[in-house]
C-alpha positions as CSV (number, residue, x, y, z in Angstrom):
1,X,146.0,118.2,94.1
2,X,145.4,121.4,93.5
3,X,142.4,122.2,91.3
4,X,141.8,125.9,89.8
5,X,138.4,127.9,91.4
6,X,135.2,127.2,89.9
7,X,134.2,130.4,87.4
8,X,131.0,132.3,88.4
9,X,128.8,130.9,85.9
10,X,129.7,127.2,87.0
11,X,129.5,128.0,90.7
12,X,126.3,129.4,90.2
13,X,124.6,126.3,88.1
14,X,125.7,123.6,90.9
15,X,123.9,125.8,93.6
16,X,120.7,126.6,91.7
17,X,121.4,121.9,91.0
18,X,121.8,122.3,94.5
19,X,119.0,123.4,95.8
20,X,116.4,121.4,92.8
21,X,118.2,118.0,93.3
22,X,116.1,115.1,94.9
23,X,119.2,112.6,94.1
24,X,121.1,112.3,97.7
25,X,124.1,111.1,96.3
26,X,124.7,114.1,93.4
27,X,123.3,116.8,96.3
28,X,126.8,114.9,98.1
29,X,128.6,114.9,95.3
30,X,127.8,119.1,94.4
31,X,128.3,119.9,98.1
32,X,131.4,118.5,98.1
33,X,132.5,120.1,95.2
34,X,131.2,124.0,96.6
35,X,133.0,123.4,99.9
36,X,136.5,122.4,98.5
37,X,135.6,125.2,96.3
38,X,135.0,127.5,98.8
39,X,138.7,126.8,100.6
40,X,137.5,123.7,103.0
41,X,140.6,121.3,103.0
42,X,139.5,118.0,101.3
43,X,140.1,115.8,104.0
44,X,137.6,117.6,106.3
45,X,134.9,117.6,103.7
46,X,135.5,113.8,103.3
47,X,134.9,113.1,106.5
48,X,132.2,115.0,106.8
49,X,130.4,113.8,104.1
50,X,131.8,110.0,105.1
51,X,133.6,109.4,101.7
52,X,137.1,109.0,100.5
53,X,139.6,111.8,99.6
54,X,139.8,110.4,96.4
55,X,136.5,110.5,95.5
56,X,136.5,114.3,95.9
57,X,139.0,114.5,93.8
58,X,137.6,112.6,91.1
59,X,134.2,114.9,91.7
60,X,136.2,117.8,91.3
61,X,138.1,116.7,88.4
62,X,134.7,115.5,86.6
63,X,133.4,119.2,87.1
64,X,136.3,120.4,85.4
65,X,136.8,118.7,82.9
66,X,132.9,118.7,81.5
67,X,131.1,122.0,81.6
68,X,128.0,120.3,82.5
69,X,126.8,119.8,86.0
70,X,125.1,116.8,85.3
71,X,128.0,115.3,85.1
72,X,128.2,114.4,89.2
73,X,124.6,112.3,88.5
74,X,124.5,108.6,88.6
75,X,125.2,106.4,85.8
76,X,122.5,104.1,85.0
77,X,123.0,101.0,86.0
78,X,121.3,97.7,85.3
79,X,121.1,96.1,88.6
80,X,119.9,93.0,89.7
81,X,117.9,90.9,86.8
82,X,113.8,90.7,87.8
83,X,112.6,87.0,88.9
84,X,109.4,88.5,87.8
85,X,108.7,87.6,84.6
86,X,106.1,87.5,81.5
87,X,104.8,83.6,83.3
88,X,104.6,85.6,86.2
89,X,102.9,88.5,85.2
90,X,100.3,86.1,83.2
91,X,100.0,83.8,86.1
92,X,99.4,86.5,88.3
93,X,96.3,88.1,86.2
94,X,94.5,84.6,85.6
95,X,94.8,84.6,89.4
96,X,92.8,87.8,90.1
97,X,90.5,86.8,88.0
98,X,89.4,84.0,89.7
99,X,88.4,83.4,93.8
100,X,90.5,81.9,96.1
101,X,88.6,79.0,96.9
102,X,88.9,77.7,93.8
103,X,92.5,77.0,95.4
104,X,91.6,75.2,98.4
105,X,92.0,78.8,100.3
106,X,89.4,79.9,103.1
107,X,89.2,83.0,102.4
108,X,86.7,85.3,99.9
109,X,89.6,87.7,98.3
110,X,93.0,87.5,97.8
111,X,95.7,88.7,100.0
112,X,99.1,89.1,99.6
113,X,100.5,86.1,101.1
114,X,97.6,84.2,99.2
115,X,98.9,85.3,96.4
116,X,102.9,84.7,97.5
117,X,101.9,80.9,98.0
118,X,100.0,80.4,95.1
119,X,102.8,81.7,92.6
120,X,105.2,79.6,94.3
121,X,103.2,76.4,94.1
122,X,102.7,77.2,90.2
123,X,106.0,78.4,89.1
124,X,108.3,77.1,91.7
125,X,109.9,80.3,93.3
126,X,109.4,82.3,96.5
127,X,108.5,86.1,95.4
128,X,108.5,88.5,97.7
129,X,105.6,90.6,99.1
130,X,107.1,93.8,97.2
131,X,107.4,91.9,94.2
132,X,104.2,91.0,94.0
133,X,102.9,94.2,94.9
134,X,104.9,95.6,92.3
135,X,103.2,92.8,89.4
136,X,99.8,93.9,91.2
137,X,100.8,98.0,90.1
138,X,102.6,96.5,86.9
139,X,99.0,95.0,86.0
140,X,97.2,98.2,86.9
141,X,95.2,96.1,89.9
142,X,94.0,98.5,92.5
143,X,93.4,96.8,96.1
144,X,90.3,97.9,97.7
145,X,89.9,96.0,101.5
146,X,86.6,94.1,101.1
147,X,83.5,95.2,103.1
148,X,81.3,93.3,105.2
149,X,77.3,93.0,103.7
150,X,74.8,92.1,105.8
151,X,71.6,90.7,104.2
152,X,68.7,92.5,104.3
153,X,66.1,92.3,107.3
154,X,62.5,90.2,105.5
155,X,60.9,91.3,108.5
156,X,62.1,95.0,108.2
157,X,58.7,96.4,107.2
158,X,57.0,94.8,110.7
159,X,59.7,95.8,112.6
160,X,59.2,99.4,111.6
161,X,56.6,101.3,113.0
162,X,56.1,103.9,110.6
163,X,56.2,102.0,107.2
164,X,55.2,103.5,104.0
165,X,52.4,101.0,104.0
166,X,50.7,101.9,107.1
167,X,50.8,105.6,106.2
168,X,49.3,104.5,103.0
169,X,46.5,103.0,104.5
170,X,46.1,105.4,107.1
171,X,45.2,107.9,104.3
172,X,42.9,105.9,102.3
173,X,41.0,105.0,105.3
174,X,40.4,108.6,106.2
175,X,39.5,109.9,102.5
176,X,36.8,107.4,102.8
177,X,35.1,108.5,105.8
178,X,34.5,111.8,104.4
């Protein structure tokens, strides 16, 4: 198949795409297209960039025919359906709003596997820890690691020498000698 050279104005936009793209696959598919463009035989650029012959072709085809270079990009796809739904998503914030123990859980905060367990037992499904994360960010939640309080000392003033009462009295006491 032998495809015409790319024009100076097209050659130009997929290097300037080139060098902006954060896409792996269309920075693959442009490359591929310069290289053939530049003379590289087809079957060496395929194996170096560990795709079929054919699919350069097509690439270089696509280019041709459209004058846009958007036109190596993905299509959007659909993908997989989410498990994750609205009973999820609901379950998930009247969890966070109340304390683990109220579960039976020994524990003071929620974690993620607390959290894993708990939607399963309520809605019958095994989620993932990404998926949940993902309902946490969905929800706007932010996860802050809990820190330890101690209580205060009651017997902090004895303990400490220098105490704002003992200066206090320390003054008073001299003022009255005068």
């Amino acid at each position: 198949m032998n495809e015409a050279k790319l024009k100076a104005g097209k050659r130009r936009r997929i290097r300037d795409r080139l060098r902006q793209t954060r896409d792996a696959r269309q920075y693959r598919r442009l490359l591929a297209v310069l290289e053939c463009d530049r003379g590289e035989p087809v079957g060496d650029v395929a194996d170096l960039l560990g795709v079929s012959r054919q699919s350069i072709y097509n690439w270089i085809a696509r280019v041709h025919q459209q004058d846009d270079v958007d036109a190596l990009c993905d299509a959007p796809r659909s993908g997989r359906p989410t498990k994750a739904r609205e009973a999820f998503d609901t379950l998930l914030r009247a969890l966070l709003m109340l304390p683990p123990e109220r579960f039976g859980y020994h524990a003071n905060c929620w974690s993620i596997p607390l959290l894993q367990d708990q939607l399963h037992k309520n809605l019958g499904e095994a989620y993932s820890a990404s998926t949940v994360r993902r309902g946490l960010q969905r929800l706007d939640y932010v996860w802050k690691r809990p820190r330890y309080v101690l209580m205060p000392d009651p017997e902090r003033e004895k303990k400490t020498p220098n105490s704002p009462g003992a200066v206090w009295e320390d003054t008073r006491a001299k003022g009255s000698a005068d």
